[in-house]
C-alpha positions as CSV (number, residue, x, y, z in Angstrom):
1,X,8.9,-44.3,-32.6
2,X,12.1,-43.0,-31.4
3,X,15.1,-43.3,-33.2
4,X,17.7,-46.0,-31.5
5,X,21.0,-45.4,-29.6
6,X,23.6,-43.7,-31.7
7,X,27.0,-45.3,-31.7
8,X,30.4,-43.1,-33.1
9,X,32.9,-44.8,-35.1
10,X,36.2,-44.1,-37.0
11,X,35.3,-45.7,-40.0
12,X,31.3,-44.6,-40.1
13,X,29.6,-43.4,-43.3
14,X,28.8,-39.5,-42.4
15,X,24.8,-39.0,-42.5
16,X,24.5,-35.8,-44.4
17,X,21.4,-32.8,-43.8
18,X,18.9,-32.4,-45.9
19,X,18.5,-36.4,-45.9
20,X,14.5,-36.2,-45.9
21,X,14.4,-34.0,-48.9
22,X,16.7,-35.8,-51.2
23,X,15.3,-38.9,-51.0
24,X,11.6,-37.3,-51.5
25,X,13.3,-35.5,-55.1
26,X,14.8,-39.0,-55.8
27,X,11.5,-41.3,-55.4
28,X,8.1,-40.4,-55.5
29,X,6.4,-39.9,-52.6
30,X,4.9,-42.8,-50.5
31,X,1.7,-43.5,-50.4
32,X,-0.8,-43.9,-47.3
33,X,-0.3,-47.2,-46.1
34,X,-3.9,-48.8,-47.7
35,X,-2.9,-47.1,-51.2
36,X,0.3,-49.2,-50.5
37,X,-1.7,-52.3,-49.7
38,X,-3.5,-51.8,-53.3
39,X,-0.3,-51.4,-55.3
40,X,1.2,-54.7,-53.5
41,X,-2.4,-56.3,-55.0
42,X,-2.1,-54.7,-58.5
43,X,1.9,-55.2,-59.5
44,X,2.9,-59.0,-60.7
45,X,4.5,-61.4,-58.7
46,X,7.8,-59.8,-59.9
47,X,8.0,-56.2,-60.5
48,X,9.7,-54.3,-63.4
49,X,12.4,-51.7,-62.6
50,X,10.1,-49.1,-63.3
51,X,7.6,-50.5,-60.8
52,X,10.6,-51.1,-58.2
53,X,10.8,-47.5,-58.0
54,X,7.5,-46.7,-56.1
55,X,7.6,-49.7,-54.1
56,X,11.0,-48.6,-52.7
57,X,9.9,-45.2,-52.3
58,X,7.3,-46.5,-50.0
59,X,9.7,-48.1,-47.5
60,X,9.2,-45.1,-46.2
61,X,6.1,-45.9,-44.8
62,X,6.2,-45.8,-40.5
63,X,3.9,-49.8,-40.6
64,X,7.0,-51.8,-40.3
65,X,4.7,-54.8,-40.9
66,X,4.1,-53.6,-44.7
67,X,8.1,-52.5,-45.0
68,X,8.1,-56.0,-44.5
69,X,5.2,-56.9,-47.3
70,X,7.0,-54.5,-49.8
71,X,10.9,-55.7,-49.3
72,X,9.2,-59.4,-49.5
73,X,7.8,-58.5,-53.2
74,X,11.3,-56.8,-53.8
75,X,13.6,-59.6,-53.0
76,X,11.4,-61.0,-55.4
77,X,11.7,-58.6,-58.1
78,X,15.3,-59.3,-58.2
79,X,18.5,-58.0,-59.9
80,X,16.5,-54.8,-61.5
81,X,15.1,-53.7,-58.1
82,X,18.9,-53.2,-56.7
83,X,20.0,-49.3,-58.4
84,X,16.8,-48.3,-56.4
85,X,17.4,-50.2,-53.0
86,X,20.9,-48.4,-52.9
87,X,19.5,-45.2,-53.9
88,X,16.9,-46.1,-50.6
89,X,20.3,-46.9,-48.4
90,X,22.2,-43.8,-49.3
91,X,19.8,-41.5,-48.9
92,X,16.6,-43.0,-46.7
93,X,15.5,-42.6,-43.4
94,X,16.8,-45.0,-40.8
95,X,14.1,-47.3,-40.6
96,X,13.9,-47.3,-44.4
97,X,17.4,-48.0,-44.7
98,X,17.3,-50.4,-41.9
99,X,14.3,-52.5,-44.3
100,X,16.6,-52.0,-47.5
101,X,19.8,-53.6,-45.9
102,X,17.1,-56.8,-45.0
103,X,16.2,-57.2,-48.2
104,X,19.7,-56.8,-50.3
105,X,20.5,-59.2,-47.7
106,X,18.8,-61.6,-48.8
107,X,19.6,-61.0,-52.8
108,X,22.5,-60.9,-52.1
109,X,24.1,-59.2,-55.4
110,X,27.6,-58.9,-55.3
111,X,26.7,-55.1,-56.2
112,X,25.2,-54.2,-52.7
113,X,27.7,-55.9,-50.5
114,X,30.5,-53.0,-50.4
115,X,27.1,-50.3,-49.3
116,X,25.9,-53.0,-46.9
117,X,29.2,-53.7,-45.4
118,X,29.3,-49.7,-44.6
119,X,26.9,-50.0,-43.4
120,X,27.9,-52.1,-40.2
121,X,29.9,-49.0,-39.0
122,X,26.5,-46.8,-39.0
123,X,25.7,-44.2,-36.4
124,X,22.2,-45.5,-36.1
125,X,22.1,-48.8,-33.6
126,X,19.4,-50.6,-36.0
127,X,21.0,-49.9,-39.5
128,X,24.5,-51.5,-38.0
129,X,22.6,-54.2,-36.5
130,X,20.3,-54.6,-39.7
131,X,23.7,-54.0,-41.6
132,X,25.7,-57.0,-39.9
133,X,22.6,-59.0,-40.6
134,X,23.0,-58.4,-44.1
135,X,26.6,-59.2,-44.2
136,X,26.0,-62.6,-42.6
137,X,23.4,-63.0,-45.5
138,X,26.1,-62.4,-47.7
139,X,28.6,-64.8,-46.4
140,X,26.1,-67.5,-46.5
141,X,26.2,-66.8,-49.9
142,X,29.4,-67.5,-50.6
143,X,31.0,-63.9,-49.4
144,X,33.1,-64.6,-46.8
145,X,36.2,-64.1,-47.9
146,X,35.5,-61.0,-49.9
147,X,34.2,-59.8,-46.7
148,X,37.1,-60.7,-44.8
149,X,39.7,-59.3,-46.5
150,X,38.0,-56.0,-47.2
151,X,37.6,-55.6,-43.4
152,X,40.7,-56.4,-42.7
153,X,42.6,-54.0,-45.0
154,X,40.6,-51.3,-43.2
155,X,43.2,-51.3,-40.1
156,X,42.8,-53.1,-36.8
157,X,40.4,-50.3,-35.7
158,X,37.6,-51.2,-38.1
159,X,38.2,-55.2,-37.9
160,X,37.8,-54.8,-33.7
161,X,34.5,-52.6,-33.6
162,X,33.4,-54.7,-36.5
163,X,33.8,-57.9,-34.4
164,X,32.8,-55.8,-31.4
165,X,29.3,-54.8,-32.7
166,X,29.6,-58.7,-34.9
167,X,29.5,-59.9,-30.6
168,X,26.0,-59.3,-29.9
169,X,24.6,-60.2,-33.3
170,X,26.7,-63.5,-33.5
171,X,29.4,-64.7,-31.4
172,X,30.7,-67.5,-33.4
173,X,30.5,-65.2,-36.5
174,X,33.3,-62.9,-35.0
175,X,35.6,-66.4,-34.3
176,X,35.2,-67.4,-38.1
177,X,36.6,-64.0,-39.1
178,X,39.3,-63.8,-36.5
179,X,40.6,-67.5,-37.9
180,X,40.5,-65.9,-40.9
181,X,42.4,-62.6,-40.4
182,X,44.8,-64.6,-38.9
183,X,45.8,-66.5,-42.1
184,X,48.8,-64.1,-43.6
185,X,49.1,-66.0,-46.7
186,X,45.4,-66.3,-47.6
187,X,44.6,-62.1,-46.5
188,X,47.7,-60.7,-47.9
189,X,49.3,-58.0,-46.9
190,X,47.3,-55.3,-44.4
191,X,47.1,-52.3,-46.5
192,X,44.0,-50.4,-47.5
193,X,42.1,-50.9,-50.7
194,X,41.3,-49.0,-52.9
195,X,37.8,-47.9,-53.6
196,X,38.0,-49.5,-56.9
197,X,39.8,-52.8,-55.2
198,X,37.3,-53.0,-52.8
199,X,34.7,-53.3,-55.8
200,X,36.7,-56.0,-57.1
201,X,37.0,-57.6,-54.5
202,X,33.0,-58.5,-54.2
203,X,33.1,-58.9,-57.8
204,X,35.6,-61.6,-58.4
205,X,36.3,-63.3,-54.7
206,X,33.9,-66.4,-54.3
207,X,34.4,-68.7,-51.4
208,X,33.8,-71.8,-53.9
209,X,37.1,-71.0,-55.3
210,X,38.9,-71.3,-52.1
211,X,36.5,-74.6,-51.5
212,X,35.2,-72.5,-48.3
213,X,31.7,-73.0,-46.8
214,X,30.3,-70.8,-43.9
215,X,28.7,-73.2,-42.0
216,X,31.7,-75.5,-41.9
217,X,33.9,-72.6,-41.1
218,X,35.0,-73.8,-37.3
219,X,37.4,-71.8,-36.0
220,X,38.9,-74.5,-33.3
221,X,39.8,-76.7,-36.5
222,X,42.5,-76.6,-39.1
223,X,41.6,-74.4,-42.2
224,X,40.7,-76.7,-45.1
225,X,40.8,-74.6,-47.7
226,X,43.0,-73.2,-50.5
227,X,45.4,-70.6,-49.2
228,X,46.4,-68.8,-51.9
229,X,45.9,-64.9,-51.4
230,X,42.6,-63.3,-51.8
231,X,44.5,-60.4,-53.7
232,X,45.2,-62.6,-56.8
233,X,41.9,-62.1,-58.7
234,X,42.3,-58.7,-58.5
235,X,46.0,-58.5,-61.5
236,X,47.9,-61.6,-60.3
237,X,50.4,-62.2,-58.5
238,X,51.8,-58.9,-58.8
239,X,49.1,-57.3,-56.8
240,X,50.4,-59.1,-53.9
241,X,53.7,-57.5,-54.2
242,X,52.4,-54.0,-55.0
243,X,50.6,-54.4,-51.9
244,X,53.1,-55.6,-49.6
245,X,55.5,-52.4,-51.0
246,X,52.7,-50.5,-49.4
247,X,52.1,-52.1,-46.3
248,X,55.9,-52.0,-45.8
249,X,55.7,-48.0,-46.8
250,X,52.9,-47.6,-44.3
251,X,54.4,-48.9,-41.6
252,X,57.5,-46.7,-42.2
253,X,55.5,-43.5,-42.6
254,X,54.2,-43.3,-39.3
255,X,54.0,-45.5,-35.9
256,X,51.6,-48.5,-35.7
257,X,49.4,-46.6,-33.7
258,X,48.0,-44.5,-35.7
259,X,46.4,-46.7,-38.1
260,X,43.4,-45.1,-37.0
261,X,43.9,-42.1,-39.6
262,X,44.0,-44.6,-43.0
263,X,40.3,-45.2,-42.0
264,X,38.6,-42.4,-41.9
């Protein structure tokens, strides 16, 4: 099966050489598809972490109809299979890391969203198709806003191809972000997060506390939700200040224009 279109992007994740050995020194090798078949028969209905391990490793396998069987039994698995789906998503093959993002879609721990949102800017057409998937996943499960506002402190650059390449996945998606971007008080300032902010972010921001829903997210109506900053859970109200001295730095330090360099 030949691999899909690439797309380039400021803000894509690097794929780095060697990518087929690392992940065979990282999980055991997978095993023909009807050896497969047999372990799917033998494990329980939920898998240990230990037994996560060769189940993941076997995403690998080129029958997209047992990826499928296998991320079914590891959604079910749970919380202990995720260290080894992102181990899979860092370091798999495309179509394994295409099935991985499915399936941490529909977990939906708050520990994957910051690999699966990356993944939206991939090189490889599935993986940021499979990737945007994911997010949607997440926002249905009460994401949004963390989602929102780590996207839009990554720079206009990022929030338009990741509304561009949102367009052919779902249309009304991209309108429910754009109303929200365009809420100053409730996104904060625009300036980039921290690695560490970004992770708490998806730790602490739950749309429940905001009283937002997804599906009654219409971006034609009036926002009926709380507007308080997104930024507060992070240290407070002072956060918001910290990061409005740097947004006000940024935009001193070099034109508008170049945002393009704070993503990369």
């Amino acid at each position: 099966m030949p691999d899909p279109i690439q797309h380039s992007s400021p803000t894509s994740i690097p794929r780095k050489a060697g990518n087929e050995l690392r992940e065979r020194k990282r999980f055991p090798h997978p095993l023909p598809p009807e050896a497969c078949e047999e372990m799917l028969r033998q494990l329980p209905p939920k898998p240990s972490a230990d037994q996560c391990r060769p189940l993941v490793a076997s995403l690998a396998t080129e029958k997209w109809s047992l990826r499928e069987k296998i991320a079914d039994r590891l959604v079910l698995a749970g919380p202990v299979a995720i260290p080894a789906l992102l181990e899979m998503l860092e370091n798999g093959l495309w179509y394994s890391r295409a099935a991985t993002l499915k399936a941490l879609g529909r977990m939906g721990d708050w520990r994957a969203l910051l690999p699966v949102l990356n993944a939206c800017w991939d090189q490889n057409q599935t993986v940021s198709e499979d990737g945007l998937q994911a997010v949607l996943d997440f926002c249905r499960r009460g994401f949004t806003l963390a989602v929102a506002k780590i996207v839009h402190s990554r720079g206009p650059i990022a929030r338009h191809e990741f509304a561009q390449r949102l367009q052919e996945i779902d249309a009304a998606a991209v309108g429910r972000f754009q109303r929200l971007w365009e809420e100053r008080e409730l996104m904060g300032p625009e300036a980039r997060l921290s690695k560490g902010e970004e992770k708490k972010i998806t730790e602490t921001v739950r749309d429940d506390r905001w009283g937002l829903v997804w599906a009654d997210l219409i971006p034609s109506e009036p926002l009926k939700i709380d507007k308080r900053s997104v930024l507060e859970p992070l240290t407070g109200p002072e956060t918001n200040m910290n990061f409005g001295l740097r947004a006000a730095n940024k935009s001193l330090e070099k034109p508008a224009h170049s945002n393009e360099q704070d993503n990369n």
